[in-house]
C-alpha positions in Angstrom: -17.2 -59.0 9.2 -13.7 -58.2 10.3 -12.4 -58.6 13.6 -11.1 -55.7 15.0 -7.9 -55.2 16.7 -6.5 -52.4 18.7 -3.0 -50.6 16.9 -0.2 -51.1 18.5 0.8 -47.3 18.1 -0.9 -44.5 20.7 -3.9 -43.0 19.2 -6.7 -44.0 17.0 -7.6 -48.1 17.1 -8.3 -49.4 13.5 -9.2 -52.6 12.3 -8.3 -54.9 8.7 -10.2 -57.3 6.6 -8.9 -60.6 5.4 -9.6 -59.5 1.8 -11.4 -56.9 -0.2 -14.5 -57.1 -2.3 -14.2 -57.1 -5.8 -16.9 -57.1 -8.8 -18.0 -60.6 -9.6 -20.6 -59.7 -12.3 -19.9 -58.9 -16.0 -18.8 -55.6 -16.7 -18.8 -53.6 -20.5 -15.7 -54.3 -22.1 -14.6 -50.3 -22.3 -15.5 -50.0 -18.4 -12.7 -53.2 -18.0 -10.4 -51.3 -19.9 -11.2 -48.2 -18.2 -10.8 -49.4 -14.8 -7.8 -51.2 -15.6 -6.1 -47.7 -16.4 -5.4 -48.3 -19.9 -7.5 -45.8 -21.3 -10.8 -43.5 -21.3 -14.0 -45.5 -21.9 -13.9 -43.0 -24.7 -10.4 -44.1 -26.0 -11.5 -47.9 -25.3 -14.6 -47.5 -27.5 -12.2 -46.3 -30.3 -9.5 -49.5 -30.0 -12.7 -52.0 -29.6 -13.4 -50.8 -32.9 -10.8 -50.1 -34.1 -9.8 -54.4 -34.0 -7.1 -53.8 -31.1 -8.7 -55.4 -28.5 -9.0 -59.2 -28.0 -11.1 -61.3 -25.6 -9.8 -64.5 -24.6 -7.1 -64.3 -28.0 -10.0 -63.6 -29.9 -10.8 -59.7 -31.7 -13.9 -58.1 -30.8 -15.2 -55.1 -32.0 -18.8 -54.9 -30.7 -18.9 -51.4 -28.6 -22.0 -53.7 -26.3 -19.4 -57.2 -25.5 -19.5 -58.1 -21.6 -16.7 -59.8 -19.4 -16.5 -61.1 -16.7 -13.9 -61.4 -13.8 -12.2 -64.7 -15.4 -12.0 -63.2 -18.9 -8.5 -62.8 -20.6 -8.4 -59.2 -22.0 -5.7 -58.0 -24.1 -5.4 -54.1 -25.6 -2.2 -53.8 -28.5 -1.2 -57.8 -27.6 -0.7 -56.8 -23.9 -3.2 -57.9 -21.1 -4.3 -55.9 -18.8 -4.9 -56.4 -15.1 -8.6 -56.9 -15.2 -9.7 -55.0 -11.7 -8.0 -53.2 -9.3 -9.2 -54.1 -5.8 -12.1 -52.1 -4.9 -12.1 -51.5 -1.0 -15.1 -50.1 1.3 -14.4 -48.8 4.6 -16.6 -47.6 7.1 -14.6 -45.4 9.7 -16.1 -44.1 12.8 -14.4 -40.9 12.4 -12.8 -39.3 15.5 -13.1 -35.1 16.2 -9.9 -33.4 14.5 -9.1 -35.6 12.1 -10.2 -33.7 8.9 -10.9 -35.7 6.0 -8.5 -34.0 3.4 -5.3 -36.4 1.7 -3.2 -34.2 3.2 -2.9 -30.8 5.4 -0.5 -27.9 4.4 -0.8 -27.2 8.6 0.2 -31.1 9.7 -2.9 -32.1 10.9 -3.9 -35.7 11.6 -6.2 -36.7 8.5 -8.8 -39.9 8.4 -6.0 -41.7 6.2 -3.4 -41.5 9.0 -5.9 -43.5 10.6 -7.1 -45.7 7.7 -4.2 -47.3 6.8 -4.2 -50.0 3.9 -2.4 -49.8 0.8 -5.4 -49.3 -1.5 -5.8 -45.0 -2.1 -9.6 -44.3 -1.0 -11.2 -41.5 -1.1 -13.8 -40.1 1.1 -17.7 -40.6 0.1 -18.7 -37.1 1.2 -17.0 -35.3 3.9 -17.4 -34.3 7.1 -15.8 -31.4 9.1 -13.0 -31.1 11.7 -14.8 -31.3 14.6 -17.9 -34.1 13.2 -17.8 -37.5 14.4 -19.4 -40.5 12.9 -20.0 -42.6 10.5 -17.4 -41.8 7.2 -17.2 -44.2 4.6 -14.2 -44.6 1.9 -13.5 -46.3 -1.1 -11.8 -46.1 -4.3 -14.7 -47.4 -6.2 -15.8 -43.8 -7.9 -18.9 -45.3 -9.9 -20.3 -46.3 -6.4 -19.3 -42.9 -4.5 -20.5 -40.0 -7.0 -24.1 -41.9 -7.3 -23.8 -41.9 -3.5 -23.3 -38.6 -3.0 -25.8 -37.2 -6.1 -28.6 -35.9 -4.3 -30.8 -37.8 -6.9 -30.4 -41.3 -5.1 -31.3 -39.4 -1.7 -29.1 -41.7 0.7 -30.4 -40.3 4.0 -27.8 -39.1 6.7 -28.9 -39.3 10.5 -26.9 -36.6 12.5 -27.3 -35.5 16.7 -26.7 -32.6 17.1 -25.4 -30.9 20.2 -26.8 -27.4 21.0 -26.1 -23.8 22.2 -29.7 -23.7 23.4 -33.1 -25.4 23.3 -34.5 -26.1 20.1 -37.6 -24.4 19.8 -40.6 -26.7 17.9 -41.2 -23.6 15.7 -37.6 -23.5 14.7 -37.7 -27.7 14.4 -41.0 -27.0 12.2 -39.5 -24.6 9.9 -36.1 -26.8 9.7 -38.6 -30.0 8.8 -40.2 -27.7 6.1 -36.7 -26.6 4.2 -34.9 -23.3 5.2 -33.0 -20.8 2.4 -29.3 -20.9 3.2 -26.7 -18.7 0.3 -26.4 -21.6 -2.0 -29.8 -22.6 -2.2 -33.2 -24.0 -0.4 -33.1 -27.0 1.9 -34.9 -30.2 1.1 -37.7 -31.4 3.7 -36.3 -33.4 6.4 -37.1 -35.0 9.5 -36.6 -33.5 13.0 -36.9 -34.8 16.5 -36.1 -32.9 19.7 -34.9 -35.3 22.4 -38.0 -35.0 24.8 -36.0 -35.5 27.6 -33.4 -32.5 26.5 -34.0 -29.9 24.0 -30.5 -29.6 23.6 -30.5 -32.5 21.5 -31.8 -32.9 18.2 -31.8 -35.2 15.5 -32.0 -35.3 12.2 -31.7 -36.5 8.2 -31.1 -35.4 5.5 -30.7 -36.9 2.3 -28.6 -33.6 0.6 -24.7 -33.4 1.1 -24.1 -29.9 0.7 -21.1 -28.6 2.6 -21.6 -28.3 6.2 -25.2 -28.5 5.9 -26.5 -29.0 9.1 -24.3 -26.9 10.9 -25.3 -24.2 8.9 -29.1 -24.7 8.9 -29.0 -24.1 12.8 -27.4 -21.3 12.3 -29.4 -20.1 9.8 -31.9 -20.4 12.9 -29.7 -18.5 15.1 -28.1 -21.8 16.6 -24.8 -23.0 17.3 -23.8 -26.4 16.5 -21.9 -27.5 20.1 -21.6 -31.6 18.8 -22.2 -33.2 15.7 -22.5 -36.5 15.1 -23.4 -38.9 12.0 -25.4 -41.6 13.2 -25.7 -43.5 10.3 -25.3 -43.0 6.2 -28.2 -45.0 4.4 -28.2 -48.2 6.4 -24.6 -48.0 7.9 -23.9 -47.4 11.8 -20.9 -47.6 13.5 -22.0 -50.1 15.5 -19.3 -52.0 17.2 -16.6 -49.4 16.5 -15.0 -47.0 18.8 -14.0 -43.3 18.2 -10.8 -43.8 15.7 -11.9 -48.2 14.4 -12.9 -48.5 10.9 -13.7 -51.8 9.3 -14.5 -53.2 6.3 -17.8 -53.2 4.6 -19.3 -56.7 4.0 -19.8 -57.9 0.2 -23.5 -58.1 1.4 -23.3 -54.3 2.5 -21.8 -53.0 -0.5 -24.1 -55.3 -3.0 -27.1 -53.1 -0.5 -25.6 -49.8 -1.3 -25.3 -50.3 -5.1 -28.8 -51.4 -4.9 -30.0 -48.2 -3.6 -28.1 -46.4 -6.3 -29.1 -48.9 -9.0 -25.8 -50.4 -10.0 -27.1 -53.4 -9.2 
């Protein structure tokens, strides 16, 4: 896990890995060629067959070949660069940093804060004013199963309210609620017993401010949102504004749950 160390520059503290995690298993040989930006796993299909791809100076043309990390791939007698580094960051995002590239208005984005020369992407997105748990990544076989509601990676948010939450309300929320694009899945609610205020609860949908508007589907409004946790990622050990990066145990976890691994 990396150690994290405190910028040297006013504002958000951010923290840097020794190295990043990159695929160790055999991959399809179109996916290698894909990922190495030469072309479509289309167009790679078409030059496997086509005789103009070799594998360790030999031609192959069988659509199904494998390679792995240490393999020599070649596409028109050139090689390619066989992976990019992936990178996985989990950032405990601060309030006002949106989570946009770039912001026609000049505000502060999560990559101001997130600063490594790979360019990540957000899995998901949270709003201006959420804190919590955001991860990033530029491994886009990993984030769009993540974010397909078909996997159902739960999200924990606390929620900060106008008003009590009312166990009829909590009941109803539990049970799914019809917003404008569409009925809520069941999810699980709990009222802080020692203030109403307080709720919280997971989901495992990622619709576009989601929770804020179930509340106030329920006549609510959302005061404080945070995400606790996305599937089994906290920011534990990370202040407002610290991101780190994810361990090669963490991210082998998360392509489990998503069956890429």
């Amino acid at each position: 896990m990396a150690k994290k160390q405190t910028a040297k520059q006013s504002g958000p503290r951010r923290t840097r890995a020794k190295e990043d995690v990159a695929p160790d298993v055999p991959v399809r040989l179109n996916r290698a060629i894909a990922d190495a930006g030469v072309a479509s796993r289309r167009h790679a299909d078409e030059l496997i067959r086509d005789g103009r791809v070799r594998v360790n100076g030999k031609v192959v043309t069988e659509l199904g070949t494998k390679v792995g990390i240490h393999d020599i791939v070649d596409v028109n007698g050139e090689p390619i660069t066989r992976y990019k580094h992936l990178t996985y960051v989990i950032l405990n995002k601060p309030k006002d940093a949106i989570t946009t590239s770039s912001d026609e208005k000049g505000r502060a984005t999560v990559f101001d804060i997130v600063r490594i020369k790979q360019r990540l992407f957000t899995v998901g997105r949270l709003d201006r004013n959420t804190t919590g748990v955001l991860l990033l990544t530029n491994d886009g076989d990993l984030a769009n199963r993540l974010m397909h509601p078909r996997y159902e990676i739960p999200r924990v948010y606390r929620a900060r309210l106008d008003q009590p939450l009312r166990p009829e309300h909590a009941r109803k929320i539990a049970h799914g609620i019809e917003l404008e694009d569409g009925p809520t899945a069941p999810c699980e609610v709990v009222i802080d017993p020692d203030d109403h205020y307080n709720v919280m609860l997971q989901i495992h949908e990622g619709r576009n401010r989601e929770v804020r508007r179930i509340f106030e589907a329920m006549g609510y409004e959302v005061k404080r949102l945070d995400r606790k946790s996305y599937a089994f990622l906290t920011t534990r050990g990370l202040n407002r504004g610290e991101y780190r990066h994810l361990t090669r145990e963490e991210v082998e976890e998360l392509k489990r749950l998503v069956k890429l691994a």
